[in-house]
MARDOSE-279470 format. One record per residue (C-alpha): residue number from 1; residue in one letter; chain; x, y, z. Coordinates in Angstrom, 1 decimal, padded with zeros to 4 digits. Layout:
N
NUM_A_A_X_Y_Z
...
This chain:
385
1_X_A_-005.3_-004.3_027.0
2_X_A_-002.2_-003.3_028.1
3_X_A_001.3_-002.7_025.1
4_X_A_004.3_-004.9_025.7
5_X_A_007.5_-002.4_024.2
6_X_A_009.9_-004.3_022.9
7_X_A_011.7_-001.1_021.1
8_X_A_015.2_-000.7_020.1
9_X_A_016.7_-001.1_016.6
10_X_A_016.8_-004.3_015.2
11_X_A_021.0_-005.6_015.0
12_X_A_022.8_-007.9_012.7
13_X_A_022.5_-010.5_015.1
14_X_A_018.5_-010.9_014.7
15_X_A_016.3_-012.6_012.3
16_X_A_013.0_-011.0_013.3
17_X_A_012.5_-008.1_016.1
18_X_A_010.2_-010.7_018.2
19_X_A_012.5_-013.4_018.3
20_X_A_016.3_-014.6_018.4
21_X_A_017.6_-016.6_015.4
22_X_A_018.6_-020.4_016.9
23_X_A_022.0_-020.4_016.7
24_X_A_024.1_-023.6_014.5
25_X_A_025.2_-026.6_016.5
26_X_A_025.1_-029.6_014.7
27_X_A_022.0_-030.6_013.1
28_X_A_020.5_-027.8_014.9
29_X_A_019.9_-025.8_011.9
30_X_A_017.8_-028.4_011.3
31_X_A_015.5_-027.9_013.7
32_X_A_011.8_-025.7_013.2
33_X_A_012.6_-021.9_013.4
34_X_A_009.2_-021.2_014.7
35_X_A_008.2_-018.6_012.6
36_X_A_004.5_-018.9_013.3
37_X_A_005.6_-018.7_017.3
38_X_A_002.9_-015.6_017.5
39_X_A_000.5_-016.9_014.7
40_X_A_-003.1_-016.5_015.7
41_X_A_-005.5_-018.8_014.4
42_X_A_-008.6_-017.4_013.1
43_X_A_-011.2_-017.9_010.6
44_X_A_-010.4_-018.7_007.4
45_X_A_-007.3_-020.4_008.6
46_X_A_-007.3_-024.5_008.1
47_X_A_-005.4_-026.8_010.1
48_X_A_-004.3_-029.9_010.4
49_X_A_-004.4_-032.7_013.3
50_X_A_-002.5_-035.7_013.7
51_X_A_-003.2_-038.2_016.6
52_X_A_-000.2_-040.6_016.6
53_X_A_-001.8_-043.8_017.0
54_X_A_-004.9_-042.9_016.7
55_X_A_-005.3_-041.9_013.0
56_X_A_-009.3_-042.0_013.5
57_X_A_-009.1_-038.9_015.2
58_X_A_-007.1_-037.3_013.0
59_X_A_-008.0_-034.9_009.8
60_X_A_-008.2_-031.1_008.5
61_X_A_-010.8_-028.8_010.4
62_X_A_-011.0_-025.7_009.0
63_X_A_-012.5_-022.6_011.3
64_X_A_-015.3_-021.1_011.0
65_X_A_-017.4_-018.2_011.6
66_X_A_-017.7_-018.7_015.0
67_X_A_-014.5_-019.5_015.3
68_X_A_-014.8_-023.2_015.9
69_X_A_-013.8_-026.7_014.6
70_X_A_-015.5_-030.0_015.4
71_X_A_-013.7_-033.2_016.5
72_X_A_-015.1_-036.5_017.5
73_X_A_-015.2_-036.8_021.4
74_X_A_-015.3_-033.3_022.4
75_X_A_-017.1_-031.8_019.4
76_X_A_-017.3_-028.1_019.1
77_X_A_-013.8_-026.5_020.1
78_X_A_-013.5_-022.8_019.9
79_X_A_-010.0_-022.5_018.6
80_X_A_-010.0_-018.3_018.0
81_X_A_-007.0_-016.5_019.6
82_X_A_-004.7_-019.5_020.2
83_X_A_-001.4_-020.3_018.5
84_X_A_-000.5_-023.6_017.5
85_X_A_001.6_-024.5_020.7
86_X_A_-001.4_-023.6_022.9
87_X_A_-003.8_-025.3_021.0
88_X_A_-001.8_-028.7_021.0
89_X_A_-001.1_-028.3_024.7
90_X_A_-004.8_-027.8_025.1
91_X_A_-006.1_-030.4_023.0
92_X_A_-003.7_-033.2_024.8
93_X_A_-005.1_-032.2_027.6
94_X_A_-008.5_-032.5_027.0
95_X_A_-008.0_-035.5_024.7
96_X_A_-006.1_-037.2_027.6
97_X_A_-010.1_-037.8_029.4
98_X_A_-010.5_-040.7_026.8
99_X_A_-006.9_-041.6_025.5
100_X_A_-003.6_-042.9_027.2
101_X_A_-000.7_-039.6_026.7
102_X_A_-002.0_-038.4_023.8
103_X_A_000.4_-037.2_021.4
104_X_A_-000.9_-034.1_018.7
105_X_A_001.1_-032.3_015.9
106_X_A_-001.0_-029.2_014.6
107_X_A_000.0_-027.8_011.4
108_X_A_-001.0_-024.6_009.5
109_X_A_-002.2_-026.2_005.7
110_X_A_-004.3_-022.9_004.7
111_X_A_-004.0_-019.4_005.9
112_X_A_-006.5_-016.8_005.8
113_X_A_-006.7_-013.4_004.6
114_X_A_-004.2_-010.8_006.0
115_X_A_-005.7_-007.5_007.0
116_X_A_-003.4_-005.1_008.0
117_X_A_-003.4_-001.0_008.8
118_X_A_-000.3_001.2_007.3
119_X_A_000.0_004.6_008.3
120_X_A_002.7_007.4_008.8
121_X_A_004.6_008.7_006.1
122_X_A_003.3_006.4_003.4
123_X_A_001.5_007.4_000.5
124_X_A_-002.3_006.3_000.9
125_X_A_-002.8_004.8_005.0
126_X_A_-005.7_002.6_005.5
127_X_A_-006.9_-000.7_005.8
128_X_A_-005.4_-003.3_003.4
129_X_A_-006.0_-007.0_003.0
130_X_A_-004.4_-009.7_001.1
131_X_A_-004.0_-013.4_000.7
132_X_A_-001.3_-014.5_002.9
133_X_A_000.5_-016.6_000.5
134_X_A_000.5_-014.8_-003.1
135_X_A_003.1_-013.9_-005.8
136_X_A_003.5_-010.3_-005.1
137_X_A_001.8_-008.7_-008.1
138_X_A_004.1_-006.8_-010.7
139_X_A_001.6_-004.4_-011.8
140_X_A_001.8_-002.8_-008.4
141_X_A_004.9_-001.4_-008.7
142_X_A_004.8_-000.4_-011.9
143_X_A_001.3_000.5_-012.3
144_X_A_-001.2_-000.2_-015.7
145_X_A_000.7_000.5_-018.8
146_X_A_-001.2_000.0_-020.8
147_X_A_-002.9_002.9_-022.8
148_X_A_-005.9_002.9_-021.1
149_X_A_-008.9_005.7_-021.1
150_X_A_-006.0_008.2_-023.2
151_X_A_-003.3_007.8_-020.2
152_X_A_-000.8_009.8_-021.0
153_X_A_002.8_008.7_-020.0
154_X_A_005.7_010.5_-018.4
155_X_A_009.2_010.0_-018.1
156_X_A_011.2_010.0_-014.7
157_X_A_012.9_013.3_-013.7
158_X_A_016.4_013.7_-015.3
159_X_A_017.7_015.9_-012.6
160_X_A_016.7_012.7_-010.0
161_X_A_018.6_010.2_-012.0
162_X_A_022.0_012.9_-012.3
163_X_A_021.7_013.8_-008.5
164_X_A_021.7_010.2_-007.4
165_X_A_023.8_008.2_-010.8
166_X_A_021.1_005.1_-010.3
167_X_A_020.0_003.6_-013.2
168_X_A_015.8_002.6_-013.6
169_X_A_016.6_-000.6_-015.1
170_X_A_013.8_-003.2_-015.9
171_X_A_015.4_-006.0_-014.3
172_X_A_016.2_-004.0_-010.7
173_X_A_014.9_-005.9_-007.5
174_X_A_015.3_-007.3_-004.2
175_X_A_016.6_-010.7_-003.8
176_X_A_013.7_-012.1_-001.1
177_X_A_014.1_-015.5_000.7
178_X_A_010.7_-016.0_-000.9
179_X_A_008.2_-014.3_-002.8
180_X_A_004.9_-015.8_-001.1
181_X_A_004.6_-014.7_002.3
182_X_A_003.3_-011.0_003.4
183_X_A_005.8_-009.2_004.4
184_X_A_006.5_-005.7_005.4
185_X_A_007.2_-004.6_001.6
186_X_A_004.5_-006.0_000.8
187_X_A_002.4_-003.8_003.0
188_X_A_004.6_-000.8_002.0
189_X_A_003.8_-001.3_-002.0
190_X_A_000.0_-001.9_-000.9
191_X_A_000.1_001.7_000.5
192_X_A_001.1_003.5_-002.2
193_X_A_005.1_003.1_-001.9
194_X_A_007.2_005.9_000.1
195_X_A_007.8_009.7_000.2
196_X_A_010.7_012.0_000.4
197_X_A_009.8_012.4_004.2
198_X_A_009.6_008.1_005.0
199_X_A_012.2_007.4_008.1
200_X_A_012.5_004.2_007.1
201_X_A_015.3_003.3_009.6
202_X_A_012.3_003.4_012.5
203_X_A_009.7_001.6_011.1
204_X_A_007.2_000.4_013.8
205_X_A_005.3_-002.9_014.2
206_X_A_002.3_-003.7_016.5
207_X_A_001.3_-006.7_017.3
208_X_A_-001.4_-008.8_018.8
209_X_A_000.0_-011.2_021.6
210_X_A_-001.3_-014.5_022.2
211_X_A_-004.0_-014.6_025.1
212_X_A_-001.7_-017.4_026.7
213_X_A_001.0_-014.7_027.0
214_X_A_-001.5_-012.6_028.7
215_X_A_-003.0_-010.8_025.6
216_X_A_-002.3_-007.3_024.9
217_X_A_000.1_-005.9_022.5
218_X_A_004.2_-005.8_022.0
219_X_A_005.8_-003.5_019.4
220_X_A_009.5_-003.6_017.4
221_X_A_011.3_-001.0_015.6
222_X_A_013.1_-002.1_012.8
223_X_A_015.4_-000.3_010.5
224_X_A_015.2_-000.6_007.0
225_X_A_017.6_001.3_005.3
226_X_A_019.4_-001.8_004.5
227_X_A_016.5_-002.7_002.0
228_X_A_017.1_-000.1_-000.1
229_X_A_020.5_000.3_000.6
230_X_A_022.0_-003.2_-000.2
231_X_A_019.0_-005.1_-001.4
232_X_A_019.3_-007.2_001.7
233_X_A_015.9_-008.4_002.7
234_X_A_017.0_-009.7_006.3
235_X_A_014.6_-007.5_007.9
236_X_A_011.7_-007.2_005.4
237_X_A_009.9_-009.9_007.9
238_X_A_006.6_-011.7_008.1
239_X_A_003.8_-010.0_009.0
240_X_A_000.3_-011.4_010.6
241_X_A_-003.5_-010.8_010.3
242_X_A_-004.0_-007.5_012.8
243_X_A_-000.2_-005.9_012.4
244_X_A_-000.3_-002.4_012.4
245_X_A_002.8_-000.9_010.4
246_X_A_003.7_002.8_011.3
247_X_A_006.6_004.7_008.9
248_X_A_007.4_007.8_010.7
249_X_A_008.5_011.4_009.6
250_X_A_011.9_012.9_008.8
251_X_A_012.1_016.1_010.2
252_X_A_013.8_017.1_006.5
253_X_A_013.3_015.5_003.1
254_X_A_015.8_012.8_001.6
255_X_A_016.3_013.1_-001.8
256_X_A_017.7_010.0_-002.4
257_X_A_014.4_007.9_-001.0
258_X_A_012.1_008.0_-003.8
259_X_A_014.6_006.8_-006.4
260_X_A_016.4_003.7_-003.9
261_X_A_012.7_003.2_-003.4
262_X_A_011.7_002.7_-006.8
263_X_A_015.2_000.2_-007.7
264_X_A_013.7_-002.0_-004.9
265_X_A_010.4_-001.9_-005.7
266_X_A_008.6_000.1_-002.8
267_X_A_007.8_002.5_-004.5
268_X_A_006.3_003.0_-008.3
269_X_A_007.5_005.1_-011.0
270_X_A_004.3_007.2_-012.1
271_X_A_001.4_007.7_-010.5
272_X_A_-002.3_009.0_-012.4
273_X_A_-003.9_012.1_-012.0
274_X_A_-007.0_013.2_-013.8
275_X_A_-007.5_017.0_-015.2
276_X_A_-010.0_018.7_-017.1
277_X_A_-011.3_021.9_-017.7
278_X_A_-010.1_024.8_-019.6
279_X_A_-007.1_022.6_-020.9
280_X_A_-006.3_021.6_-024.6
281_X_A_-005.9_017.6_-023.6
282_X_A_-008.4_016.6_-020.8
283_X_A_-007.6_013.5_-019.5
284_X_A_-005.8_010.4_-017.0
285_X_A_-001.9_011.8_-016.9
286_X_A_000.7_009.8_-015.3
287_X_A_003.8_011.3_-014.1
288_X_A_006.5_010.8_-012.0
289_X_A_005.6_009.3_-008.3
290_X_A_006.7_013.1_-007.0
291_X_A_005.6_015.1_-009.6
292_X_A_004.2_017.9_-009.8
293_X_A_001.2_020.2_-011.2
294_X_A_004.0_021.9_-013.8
295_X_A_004.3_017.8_-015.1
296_X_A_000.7_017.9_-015.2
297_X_A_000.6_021.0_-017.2
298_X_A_003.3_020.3_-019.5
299_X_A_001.9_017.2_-020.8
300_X_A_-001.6_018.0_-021.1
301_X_A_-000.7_021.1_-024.0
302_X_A_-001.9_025.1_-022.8
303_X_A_-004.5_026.7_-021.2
304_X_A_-007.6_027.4_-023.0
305_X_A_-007.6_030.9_-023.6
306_X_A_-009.7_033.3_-020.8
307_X_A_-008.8_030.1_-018.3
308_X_A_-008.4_031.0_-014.5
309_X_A_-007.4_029.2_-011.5
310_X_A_-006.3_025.8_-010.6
311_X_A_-008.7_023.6_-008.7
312_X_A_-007.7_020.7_-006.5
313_X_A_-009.4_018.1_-005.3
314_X_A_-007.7_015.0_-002.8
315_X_A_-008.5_013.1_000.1
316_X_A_-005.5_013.7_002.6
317_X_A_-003.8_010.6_004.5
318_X_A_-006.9_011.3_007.6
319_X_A_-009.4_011.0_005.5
320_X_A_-010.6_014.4_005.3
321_X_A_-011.1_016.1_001.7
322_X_A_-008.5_018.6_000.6
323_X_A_-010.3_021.6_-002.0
324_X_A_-008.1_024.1_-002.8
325_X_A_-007.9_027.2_-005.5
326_X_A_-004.2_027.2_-006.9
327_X_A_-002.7_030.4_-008.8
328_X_A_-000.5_028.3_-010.9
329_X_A_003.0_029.8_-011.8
330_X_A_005.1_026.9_-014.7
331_X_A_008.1_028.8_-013.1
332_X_A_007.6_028.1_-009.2
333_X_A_009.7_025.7_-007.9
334_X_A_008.1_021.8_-007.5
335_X_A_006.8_021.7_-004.3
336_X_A_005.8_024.9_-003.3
337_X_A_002.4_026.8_-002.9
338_X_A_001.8_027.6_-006.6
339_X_A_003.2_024.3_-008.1
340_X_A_002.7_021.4_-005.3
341_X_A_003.7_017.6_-006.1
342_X_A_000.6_016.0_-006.2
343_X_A_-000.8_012.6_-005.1
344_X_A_-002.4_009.3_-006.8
345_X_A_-006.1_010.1_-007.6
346_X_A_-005.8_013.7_-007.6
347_X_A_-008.8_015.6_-009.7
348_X_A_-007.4_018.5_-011.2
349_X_A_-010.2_021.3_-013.0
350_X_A_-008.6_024.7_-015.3
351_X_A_-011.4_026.8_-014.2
352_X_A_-012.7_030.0_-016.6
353_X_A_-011.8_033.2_-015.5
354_X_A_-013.6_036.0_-014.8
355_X_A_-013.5_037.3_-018.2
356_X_A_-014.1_034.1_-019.9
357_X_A_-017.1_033.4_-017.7
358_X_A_-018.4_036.8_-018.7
359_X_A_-017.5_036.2_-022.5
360_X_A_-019.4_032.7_-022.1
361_X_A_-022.4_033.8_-020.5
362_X_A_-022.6_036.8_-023.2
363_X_A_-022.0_034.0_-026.1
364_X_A_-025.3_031.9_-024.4
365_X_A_-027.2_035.2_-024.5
366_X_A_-026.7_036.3_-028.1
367_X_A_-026.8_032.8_-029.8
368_X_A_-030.0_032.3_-030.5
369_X_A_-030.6_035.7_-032.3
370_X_A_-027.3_034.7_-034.9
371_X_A_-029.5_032.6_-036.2
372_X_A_-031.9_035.0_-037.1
373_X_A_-030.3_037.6_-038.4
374_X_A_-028.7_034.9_-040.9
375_X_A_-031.3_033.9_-041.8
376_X_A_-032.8_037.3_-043.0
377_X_A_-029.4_038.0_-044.5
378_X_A_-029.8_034.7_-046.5
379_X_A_-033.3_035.5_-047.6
380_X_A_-032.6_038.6_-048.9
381_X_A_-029.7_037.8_-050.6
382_X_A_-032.0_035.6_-052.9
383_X_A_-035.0_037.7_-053.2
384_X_A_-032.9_041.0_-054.1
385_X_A_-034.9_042.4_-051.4
């Protein structure tokens, strides 16, 4: 199957990088914007038929496995991988064997799940599904704060806030058109939210074409810097079962991303990480959405004496499993080698050193015979003997 580009940076002038936005004459503004124009109908998705005139044949059909719905006259109709425009066409065309010019109207009434794949400079790429139409969910961005299993809570980097005067106020957010469809923040916030490296002025869509367009795939680049920018939501557009959303890279980091990110709600403010080990306060830790390990350490109290190395566990964006022996330093800069930011679900072990490994295997050695001598000591103490 064969990619239809349709690249270039979305302008002012567009609604939607697939489409032009009709433009006002009259009661034209009116009129249906078609915004399910490249909707594919699937299972899961219900729809509804209306035969004018002919009310008998008319009624919801909801598709199914197979991908079909049954009508009177022509019974099973395999309806997978048609829009609505080419299913009406269709139908009057078949229906037009037993009625006079039959006129249909097709309407979406349920949708079904979206599944979608994120990847690119996002924080966890993958797979992600979710209901169509659905109140975007709070707790997303702002993650469970409640004190669950000893979480530990940090506060946002006071440097960040100075460096770019914004203020992390409760009631900061985006002003959508509407807050049920899917959209492409939606699928940002579902992958974790952005990073200091997310160009999100060439964000990159994929989609499926309809087979009556000859199938295949088209792709749009949109920029998105006005989302964060001016809370305008003009591009944050619809997206459809089967988009694949790519973020690129910057080739340096931007600051000022992570905290715009977080006033528009792409992004979350903490993030967990788990430690254990040789630490004073084992536990879930949630810091700042780019902290780092010195964050970790900091709120989690001091090494243990005789404690070693640093041991890190993560599965990177690709899927592969990052394991990696870190020689902490509290006073290397966040970011680098020997103090790294670290990711959601990181698993974080204060290993023993050498010395303490030694000192603990000569402890398990020489503990049963304490009790022993004590004993003796005790008994004699009694006796006089």
């Amino acid at each position: 199957m064969g990619y239809i580009f349709l690249t270039g940076l979305v302008n002012a002038e567009t609604n939607s990088p697939f489409r032009d936005t009709p433009s006002l004459d009259d009661t034209a503004y009116l009129e249906s914007r078609n915004q399910l124009e490249d909707y594919i109908l699937d299972t899961g998705d219900e729809i509804s038929i209306e035969f004018i005139n002919v009310p008998e044949f008319s009624g919801s059909f909801e598709i199914d496995a197979q991908g079909e719905i049954y009508l009177k006259r022509i019974k099973k109709t395999y309806v997978r991988g048609l829009t609505i425009l080419e299913l009406t066409k269709l139908l009057e065309k078949r229906f037009a064997e037993f009625l006079y010019s039959p006129e249909i109207y097709i309407k979406i009434i349920k949708y079904k799940p979206i599944r979608i794949f994120v990847s690119g400079e996002v924080r966890r790429t993958g797979f992600y599904k979710f209901n169509a139409f659905a109140k975007p969910d709070k707790n997303i961005l702002m993650g469970d704060i409640e004190n669950k299993n000893r979480i530990i809570m940090a506060q946002p980097d006071n440097d960040m806030n100075k460096r770019d005067k914004l203020n992390f106020s409760e009631n900061s957010s985006i002003k959508r058109s509407s807050e049920l469809i899917a959209t492409i923040s939606n699928a940002i916030k579902k992958a974790g939210g952005l990073t200091s490296y997310s160009d999100i002025s060439q964000i990159q869509i994929i989609r499926d074409v309809p087979i009556g367009r000859g199938g295949g795939k088209k792709r749009a680049e949109i920029n998105f810097l006005s989302y964060i920018n001016k809370a305008d939501d003009t591009y944050d557009i619809r997206i459809f079962d089967g988009d694949e959303i790519f973020v690129p890279r910057l080739q340096e980091r931007d600051v000022s991303i992570i905290p715009k990110s977080i006033l528009s709600g792409l992004s979350p403010r903490f993030i967990s990480v788990s430690i254990g080990g040789q630490i004073e306060n084992p536990g879930t830790v949630k810091i700042p959405i780019e902290g780092s390990l010195s964050d970790v350490m900091n709120l989690t109290g001091p090494r243990k004496p005789l404690s070693g190395r640093i041991y890190l566990i993560r599965y990177n964006q690709d899927g592969t499993l990052l394991r990696e022996n870190i020689t902490y330093s509290s006073t290397a800069s966040p970011g680098s080698r020997k103090n790294p930011f670290l990711l959601a679900g990181d698993l974080i072990t204060v290993k023993n050193s050498i010395l303490g490994r030694a000192s603990g295997t000569l402890k398990a050695i020489t503990e049963p015979f304490v009790g022993i001598y004590a004993t003796k000591e005790v008994v004699e103490t009694i006796t006089g003997e």
